[in-house]
N, C-alpha and C positions, 0 to 999 in steps of 0.2 A: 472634421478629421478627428475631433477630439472624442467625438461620440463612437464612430469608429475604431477608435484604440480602445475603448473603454469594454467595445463590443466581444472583440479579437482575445482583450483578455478573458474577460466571463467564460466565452468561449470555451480559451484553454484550460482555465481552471474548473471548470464543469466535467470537462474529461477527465481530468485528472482527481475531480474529487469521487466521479462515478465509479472510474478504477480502483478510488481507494476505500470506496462502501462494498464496490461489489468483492473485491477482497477481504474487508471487514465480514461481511454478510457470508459468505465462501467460508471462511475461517470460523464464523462462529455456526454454522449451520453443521461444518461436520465435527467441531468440539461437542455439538451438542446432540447430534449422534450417536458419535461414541459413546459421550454419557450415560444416553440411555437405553445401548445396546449391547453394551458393553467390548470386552475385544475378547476375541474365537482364536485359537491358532493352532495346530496339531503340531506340534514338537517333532513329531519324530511317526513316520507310518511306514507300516512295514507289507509287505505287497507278497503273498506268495501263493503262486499259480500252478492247477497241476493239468496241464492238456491228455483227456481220456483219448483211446483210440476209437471211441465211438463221437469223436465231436465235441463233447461233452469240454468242457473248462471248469475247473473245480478252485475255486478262490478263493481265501483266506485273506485278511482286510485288518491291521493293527491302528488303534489310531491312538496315540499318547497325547492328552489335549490339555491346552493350557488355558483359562477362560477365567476374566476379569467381570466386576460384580455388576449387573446390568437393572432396569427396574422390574423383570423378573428372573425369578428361580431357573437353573438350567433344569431340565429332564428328556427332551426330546432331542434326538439326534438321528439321523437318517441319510440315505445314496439314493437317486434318483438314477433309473436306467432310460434312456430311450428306445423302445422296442424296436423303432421302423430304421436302426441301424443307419449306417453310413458307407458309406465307398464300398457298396454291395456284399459287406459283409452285414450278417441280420441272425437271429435267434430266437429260437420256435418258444423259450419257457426260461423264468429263470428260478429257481428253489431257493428256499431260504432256509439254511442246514441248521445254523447258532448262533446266540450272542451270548459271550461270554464276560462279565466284569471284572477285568483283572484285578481288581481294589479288593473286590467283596472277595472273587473267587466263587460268584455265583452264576450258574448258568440260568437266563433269563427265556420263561414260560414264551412259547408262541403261541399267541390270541389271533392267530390270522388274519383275515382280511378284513382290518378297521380302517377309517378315511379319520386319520391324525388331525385334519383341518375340523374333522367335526366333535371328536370324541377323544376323552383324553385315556390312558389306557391306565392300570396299574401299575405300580413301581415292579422293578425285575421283569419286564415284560416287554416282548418284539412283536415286531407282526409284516408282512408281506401286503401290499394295496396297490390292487391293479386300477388306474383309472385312464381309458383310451388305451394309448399309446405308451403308456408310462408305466413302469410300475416303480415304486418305493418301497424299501427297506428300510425298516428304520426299527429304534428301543426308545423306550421308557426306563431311565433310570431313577433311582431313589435321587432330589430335589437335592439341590447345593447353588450355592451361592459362586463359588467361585474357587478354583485351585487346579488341581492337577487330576485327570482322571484319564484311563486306560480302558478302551475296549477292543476286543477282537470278534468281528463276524465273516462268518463263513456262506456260501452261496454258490451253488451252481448256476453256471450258463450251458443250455440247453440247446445241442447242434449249431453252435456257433462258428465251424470251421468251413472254410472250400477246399474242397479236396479234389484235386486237377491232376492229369494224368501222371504229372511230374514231380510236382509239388504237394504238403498242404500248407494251408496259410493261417496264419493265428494274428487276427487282427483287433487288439482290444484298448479301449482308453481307460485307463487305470482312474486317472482322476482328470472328472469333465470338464468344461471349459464354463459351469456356470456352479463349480462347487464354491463356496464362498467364504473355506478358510486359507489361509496361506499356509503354506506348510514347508516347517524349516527343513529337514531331511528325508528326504524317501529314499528306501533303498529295495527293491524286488528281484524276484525270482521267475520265470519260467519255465518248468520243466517239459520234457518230453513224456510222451508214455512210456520210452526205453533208449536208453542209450543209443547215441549213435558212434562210428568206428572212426571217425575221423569230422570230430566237430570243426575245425577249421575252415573248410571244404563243404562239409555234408549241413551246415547252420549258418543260416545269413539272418542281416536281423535290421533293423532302425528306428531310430527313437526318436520321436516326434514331440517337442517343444521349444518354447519359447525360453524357457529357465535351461541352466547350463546342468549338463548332465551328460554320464557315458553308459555304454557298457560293453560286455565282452562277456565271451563262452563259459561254463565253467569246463575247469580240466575233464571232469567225468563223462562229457559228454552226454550228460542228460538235459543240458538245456544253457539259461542266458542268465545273468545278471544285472541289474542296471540301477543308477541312482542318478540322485537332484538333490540340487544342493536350491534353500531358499526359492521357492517357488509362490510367488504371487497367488494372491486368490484371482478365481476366474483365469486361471491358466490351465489350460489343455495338459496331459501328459500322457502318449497314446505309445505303444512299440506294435508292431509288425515285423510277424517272424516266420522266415521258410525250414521246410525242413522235407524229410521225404515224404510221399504220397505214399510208402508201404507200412509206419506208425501211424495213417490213420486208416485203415482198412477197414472198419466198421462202421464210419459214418455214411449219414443216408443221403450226403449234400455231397456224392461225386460227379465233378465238372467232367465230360469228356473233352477237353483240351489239355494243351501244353500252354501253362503261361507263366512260367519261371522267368522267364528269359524276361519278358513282356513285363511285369514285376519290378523284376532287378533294372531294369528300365526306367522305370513309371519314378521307382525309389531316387536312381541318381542321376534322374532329371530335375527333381526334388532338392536333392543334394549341391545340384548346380547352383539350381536359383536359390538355395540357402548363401552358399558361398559366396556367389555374387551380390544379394543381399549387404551380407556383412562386409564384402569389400566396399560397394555402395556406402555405407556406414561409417565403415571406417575410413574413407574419404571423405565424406560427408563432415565429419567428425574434427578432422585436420580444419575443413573449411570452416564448421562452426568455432571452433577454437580461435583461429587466426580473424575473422572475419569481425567478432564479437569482439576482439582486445581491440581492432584493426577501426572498428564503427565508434567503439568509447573512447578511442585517442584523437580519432576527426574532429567528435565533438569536440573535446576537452579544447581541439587545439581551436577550430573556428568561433567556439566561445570568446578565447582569448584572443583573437583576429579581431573578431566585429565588436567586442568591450574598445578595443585600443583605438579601431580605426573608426569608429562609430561613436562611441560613449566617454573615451577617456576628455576630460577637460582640454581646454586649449589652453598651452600654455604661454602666454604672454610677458611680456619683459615689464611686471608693472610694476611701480615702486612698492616697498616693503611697506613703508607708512604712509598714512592720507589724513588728511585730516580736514577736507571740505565737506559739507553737507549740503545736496541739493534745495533749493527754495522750493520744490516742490512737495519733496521726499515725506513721508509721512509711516511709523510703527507697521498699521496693514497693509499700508501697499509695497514696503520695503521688504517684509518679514520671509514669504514667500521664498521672494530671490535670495537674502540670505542664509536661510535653510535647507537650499535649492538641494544641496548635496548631502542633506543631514538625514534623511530617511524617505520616507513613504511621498504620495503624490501629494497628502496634505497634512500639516502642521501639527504636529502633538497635542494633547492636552496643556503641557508644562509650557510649551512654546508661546500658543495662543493665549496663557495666561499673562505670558510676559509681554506681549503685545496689547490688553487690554490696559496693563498697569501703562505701561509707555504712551499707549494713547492718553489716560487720563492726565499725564504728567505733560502730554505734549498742549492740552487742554490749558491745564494750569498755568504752563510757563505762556501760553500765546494771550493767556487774561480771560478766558473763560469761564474758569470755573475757582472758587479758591478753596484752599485743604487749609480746613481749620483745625488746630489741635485742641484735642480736648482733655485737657488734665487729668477732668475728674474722674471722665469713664476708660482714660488712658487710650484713646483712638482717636482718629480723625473724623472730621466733617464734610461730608462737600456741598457747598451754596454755588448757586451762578452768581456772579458779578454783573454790577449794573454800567461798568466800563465799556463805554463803545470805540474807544480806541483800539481795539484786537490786532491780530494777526489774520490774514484768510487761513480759514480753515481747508483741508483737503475734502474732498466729498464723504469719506469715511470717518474720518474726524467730524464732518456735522453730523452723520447720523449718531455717532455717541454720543456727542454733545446735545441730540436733543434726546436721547435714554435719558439723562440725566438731569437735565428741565423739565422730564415728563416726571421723575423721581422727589426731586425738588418741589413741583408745584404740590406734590399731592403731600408734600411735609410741610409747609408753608414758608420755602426757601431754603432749608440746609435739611442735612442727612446723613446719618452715618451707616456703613456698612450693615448692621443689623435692620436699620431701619427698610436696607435696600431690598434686605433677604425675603422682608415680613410682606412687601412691595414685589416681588416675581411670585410668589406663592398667590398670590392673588389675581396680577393682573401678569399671568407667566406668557399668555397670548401675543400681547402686546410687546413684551422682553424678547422670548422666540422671534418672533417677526425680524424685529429692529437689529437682535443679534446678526439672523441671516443675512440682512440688506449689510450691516460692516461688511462681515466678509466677501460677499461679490462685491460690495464698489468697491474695495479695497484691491481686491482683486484685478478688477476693469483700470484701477488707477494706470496699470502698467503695460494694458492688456496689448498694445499697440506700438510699445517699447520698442519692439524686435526683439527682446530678450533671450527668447525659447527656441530653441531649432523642432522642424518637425521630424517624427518617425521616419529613417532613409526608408525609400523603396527598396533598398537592396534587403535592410535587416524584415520588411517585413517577408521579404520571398525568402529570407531565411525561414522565418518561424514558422512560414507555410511548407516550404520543403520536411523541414524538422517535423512537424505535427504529424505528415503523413509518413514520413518512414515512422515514426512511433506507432501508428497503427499498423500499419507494412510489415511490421514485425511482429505482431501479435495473429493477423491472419496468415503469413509464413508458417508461424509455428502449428497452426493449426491446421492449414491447406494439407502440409507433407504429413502429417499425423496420419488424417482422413485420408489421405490421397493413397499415399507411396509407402505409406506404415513405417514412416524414416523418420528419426525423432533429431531436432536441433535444437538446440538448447541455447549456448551462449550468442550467438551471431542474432537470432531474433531480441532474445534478452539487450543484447549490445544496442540492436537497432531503437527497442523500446527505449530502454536510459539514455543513449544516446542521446535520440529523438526529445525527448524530454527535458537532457539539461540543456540542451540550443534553445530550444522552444521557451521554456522558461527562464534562461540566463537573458534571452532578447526581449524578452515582452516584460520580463518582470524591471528591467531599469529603465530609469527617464532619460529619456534624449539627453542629450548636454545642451549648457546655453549658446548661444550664438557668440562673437566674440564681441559682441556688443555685449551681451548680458553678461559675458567672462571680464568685460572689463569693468562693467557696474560690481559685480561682484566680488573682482580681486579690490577694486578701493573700499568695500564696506568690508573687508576683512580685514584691510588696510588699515582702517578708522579703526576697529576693533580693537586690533595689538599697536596700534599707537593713545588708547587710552587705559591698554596695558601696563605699559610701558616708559610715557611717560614721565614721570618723577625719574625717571634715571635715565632720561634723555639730555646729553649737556649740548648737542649740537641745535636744540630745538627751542623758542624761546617759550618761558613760561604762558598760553594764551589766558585773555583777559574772563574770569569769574563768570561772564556772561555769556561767554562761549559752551562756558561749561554747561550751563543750563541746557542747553540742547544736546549736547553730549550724554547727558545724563538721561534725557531720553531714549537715547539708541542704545547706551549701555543695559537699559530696565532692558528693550527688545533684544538686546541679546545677551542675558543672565546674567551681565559681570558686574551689575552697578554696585554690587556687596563691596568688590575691591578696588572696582571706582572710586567710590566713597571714599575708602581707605587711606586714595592715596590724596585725593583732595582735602580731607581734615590736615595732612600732613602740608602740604603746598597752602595753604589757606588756612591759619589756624583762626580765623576770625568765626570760620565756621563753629567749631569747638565751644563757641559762647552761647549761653541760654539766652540771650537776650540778641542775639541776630536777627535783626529785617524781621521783628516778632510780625505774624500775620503774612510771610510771605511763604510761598509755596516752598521753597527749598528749606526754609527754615524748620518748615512741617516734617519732609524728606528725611532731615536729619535728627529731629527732634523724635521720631520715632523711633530711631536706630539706634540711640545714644543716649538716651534718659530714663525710658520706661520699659525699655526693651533689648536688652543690651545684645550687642551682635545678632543681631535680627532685621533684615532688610525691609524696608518700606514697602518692594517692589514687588516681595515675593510675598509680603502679608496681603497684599491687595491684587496679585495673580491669584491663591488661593481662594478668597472671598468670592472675586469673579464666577472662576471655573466652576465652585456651586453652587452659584446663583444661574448660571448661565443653564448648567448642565440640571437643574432640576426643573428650568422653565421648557428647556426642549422633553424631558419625560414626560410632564406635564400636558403641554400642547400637544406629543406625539404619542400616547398611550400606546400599548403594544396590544395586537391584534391576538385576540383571545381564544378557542375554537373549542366547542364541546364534542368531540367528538376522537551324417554317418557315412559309411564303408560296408558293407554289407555280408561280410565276410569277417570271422575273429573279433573286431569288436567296433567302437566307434563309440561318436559323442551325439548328442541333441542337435537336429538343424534345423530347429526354429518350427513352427507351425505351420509350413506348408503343406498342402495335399489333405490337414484334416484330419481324423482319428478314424477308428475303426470303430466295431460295439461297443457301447455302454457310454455312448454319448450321455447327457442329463446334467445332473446338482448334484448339492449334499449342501450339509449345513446342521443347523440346529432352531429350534422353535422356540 
């Protein structure tokens, strides 16, 4: 089971560490991008079109551009057409009239037909490149780094209109769906060849994108207006406009049909499903709102459910103070349980240091081993004793007790701390070993207590429901993306975090203990604040100096013996004498505390020694692994990018 929980977490946090590289990785791939491509943006383009009576569309193109410093120079900048049209409008030719630098005030040389990918042109210089299907327009400006520059070019499209018995039709994409700057305002024109007498009526018109934008007649009736406000790069911006079949009487593309009507049609059916779109959305929208605050309160709340009715302690009616110690009971196999609620699945650095001193002391006091002070170099000793009267030792307690006969013999009977340090640097194999075998038997001491409750089956069908709505939400958002082109944002989001803090509020805490282990546990908290306490207990009688000895044990293992101490010098001022129980282990205890070290703990000088001694024989033996290696009529707004554009599908962009 225990391999199992160990599994279930890895598990989870592999997911979660995946999500937070691939979003590391995500974030730093397009920071670094940017960097060194800098950022493109057109400020401001200004659109104005003049429809011939011969077909002919004559176009004038403003582009005001804002361009941040990349690892190269700007100079190329260029409009991709696509020849083979769209939604059966198409175009026999398109001219390339001018480029003009509005900066310079220079009209810029056409070198015709140069392939940009191969050859770089001169500065002040444009040119036309037909290659298949495609042709490109594009300049050469004088080289810059970065700031604000203005071009306007000009170009005809070449029989680009249908012209139907009833109608003509002017169908063009102003900016394609693979140009690649964003563009904060666009505002354009189309005019007519000649006024007409009743544009309200006599001009219908629609404007096809995804960015919000309107437009409408002008008064003079010679034609439409239309703008966009902030438009995405790679967004479409296309209008289509009726008008009469007797302003284009010259074109060579007349339809013999009537298909106005069929048009006006085609448009707001169009208009429909824009509408219902956005209703869809804005439903959609209501639901991801509500659905997201709605998923992140579930959690928050079933988090707080399954902590209480799963995790919270059991609370029992146990005395405030205890003051028994088991004949068993032993620093490592205690420690565990009494830190049960203090952090992580195992024991601190600072913890397990307190635990080695406690063992050694629990040593000392049973007659094992004795702490000799030594004046001269102001530190202790430790020899084994050749008293066979002892106490049993716990199984963890002998394997320290022979670390330290193994330490002893090779000193020839006593040792002090340094000696110990000069002793793992050498033989750190042997130390590592011996370390690891404390802590499992110290461990196994308890193992069968009943202490520990297991993982409920109900929290793990939590963590497993929780895990998969976290991904359930992440394919959501992406399913409706790809699917339905319907974007949800907090409801998947809700679902991920959601998912995430159940998932990890349940697997990341430990079970509680059983009310067996809650009741081992409230008496050793018990012992704890009654050797707090103490000295200002009148209902309690003073115990006998030898009691204390083992007390003082469990005080090392749980951090307090500094105030332990404290209060025993005050209760026992025998202690206070240099000349107490000379050569006995308490005498040592305090003789280090009180003579040559003043307010400084025995407990905590020989935790720290431990910890690196301990922790240098595990780098040692464990080296780390090393590796070289619209409306259609007067005016209307954008409804979204259905149905497509008309000519002049392509790109744009800069080189």
């Amino acid at each position: 089971m225990k391999m199992k929980r160990k599994f279930s977490k890895i598990s989870l946090m592999s997911f979660l560490l995946f999500s937070l590289v691939c979003s590391v990785f995500w974030g730093s791939t397009i920071s670094a991008s940017a960097s060194s491509s800098g950022s493109q943006t057109v400020t401001q383009m200004t659109i104005n079109a003049q429809a011939q009576s011969n077909g002919d569309l004559l176009v004038s193109e403003t582009w005001a551009l804002h361009v941040t410093e990349r690892s190269k120079a700007y100079s190329n900048f260029y409009r991709t057409f696509d020849m083979t049209g769209s939604n059966g409008i198409s175009a026999d030719s398109i001219t390339l009239n001018s480029v003009f630098d509005e900066d310079s005030g220079i009209e810029y040389k056409n070198i015709g037909d140069i392939n940009p990918e191969n050859v770089t042109g001169p500065q002040n210089s444009c040119y036309l490149h037909k290659s298949g299907n495609e042709i490109e327009i594009g300049w050469f400006a004088p080289k810059f780094i970065s700031g604000n520059r203005t071009f306007t070019f000009s170009y005809t499209i070449h029989n680009v209109m249908n012209v139907y018995q009833d109608v003509g039709e002017i169908f063009d994409t102003f900016v394609p769906d693979k140009f690649s700057f964003p563009i904060t305002k666009l505002t354009g024109t189309i005019r007519l060849p000649q006024a007409v007498s009743d544009p309200n009526t006599q001009v219908r018109a629609w404007l096809h994108s995804t960015a919000s934008g309107s437009w409408k007649v002008l008064p003079d009736g010679t034609g439409i207006t239309f703008s966009l406000e902030n438009i995405p790069k790679e967004t479409m911006v296309a209008v289509r406009m009726l008008a009469s079949a007797a302003l284009f009487s010259e074109s060579p593309k007349q339809i013999n049909e009537a298909k106005g009507s069929e048009i006006a049609a085609e448009e707001q059916a169009l208009v429909d499903k824009a509408i219902a779109h956005q209703e869809t959305q804005k439903r959609l929208g209501y639901i991801d709102a509500i659905g997201g605050i709605l998923f992140l309160v579930l959690a928050i709340f079933l988090t707080i459910y399954i902590r209480k009715k799963y995790f919270k302690p059991y609370q029992l009616n146990s005395p405030e103070y205890y003051r028994e110690i088991p004949k068993e009971a032993s620093p490592g196999g205690i420690a565990k349980l009494f830190y049960y609620y203090d952090g992580g699945v195992d024991l601190t650095q600072e913890q397990k240091g307190r635990v080695y001193s406690a063992t050694l002391l629990s040593l000392a006091r049973k007659g094992y081993v004795n702490l000799i002070p030594d004046q001269n170099e102001k530190e202790f000793r430790i020899s084994i004793t050749d008293d066979k009267a002892h106490e049993d030792l716990t199984q963890s307690e002998a394997i320290f007790q022979q670390l330290f006969s193994n330490v002893a013999e090779h000193y020839n009977g006593s040792f002090s701390m340094r000696d110990f340090k000069q002793y793992a640097k050498k033989q750190y194999v042997s130390v590592d070993s011996l370390i690891s075998r404390f802590w499992v038997t110290a461990e196994r001491e308890h193992t069968e207590a009943g202490w520990y409750e297991k993982r409920p089956k109900a929290v793990k069908a939590f963590i497993a429901v929780a895990s998969m709505v976290a991904v359930l939400g992440i394919v959501f958002f992406v399913a409706l993306l790809a699917i339905a082109n319907l974007t949800m944002i907090y409801l998947p989001l809700g679902m991920l975090i959601g998912g995430i803090i159940l998932a990890v509020s349940c697997s990341s805490k430990k079970p509680r203990l059983t009310k067996t282990g809650q009741t081992e546990w409230d008496q050793w908290h018990g012992l704890k604040k009654y050797m707090l306490d103490f000295s200002n207990l009148k209902e309690y009688e003073v115990p006998q100096l030898a009691l204390w000895e083992e007390y003082l044990v469990y005080a090392t293992m749980m951090g307090i013996s500094k105030k332990v101490a404290k209060q025993l010098k005050m209760v026992y001022p025998q202690l206070n004498t240099v000349d107490y129980q000379s050569g006995y282990w308490m005498y040592t205890y305090f003789w280090y505390g009180n003579f040559y070290h003043y307010n400084y703990d025995f407990g905590e000088q020989f935790s720290s020694s431990m910890n690196q001694i301990t922790q240098a024989a595990t780098r040692l033996a464990h080296p780390p692994i090393s590796s070289s290696t619209g409306s259609g009529f007067g005016g209307g707004s954008s409804f979204g990018g259905f149905g497509g554009g008309g000519f002049g599908g392509g790109g744009g962009g800069c080189r």
